[in-house]
N, C-alpha and C positions, 0 to 999 in steps of 0.2 A: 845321567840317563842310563838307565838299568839297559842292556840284551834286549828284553821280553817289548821295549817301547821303541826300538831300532823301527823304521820301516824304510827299506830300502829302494823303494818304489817313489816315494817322497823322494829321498837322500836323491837317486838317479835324476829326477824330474829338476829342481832345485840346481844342480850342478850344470845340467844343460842347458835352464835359462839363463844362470850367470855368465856361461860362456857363448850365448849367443848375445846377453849384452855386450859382453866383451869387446866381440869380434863384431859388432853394429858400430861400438863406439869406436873400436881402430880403424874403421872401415871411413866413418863420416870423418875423421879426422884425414885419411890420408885423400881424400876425396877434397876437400879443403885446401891439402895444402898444394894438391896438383891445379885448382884455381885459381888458389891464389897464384902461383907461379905462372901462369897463364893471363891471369889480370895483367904482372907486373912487366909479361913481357907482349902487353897490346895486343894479343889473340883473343878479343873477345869472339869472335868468330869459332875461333876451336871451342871454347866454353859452351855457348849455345847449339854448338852438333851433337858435343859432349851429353848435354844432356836431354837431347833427345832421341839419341842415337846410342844404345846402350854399347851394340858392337865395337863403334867409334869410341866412344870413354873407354869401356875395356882396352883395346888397343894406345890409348893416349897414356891409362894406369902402367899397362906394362913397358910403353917407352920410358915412362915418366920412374918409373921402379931400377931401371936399368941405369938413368944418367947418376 
């Protein structure tokens, strides 16, 4: 790729959608595994507030990030 066929507007665009797959896919993974950890400890109860309670999940993410 020659200089003259750079277009850094592509290039910029391109980098921020791989990094908001990125960060979608770390996101549903760690989102997963705090259910799973929730399944295995008979909170289905916190699961279902979780997700319809965003406030509530957030706060469960960041307990759940701390232990």
């Amino acid at each position: 790729m020659s200089i003259y066929e750079y277009d850094q507007e592509k290039h910029l665009r391109q980098e921020r959608e791989a990094s908001w797959e990125k960060g979608k896919e770390e996101g549903m993974k760690l989102l997963n595994d705090l259910y799973s950890f929730l399944a295995k400890e008979g909170r289905t109860n916190d699961i279902l507030r979780a997700v319809q309670d965003s406030e509530y999940r957030d706060k469960m993410l960041r307990d759940f990030l701390e232990e």
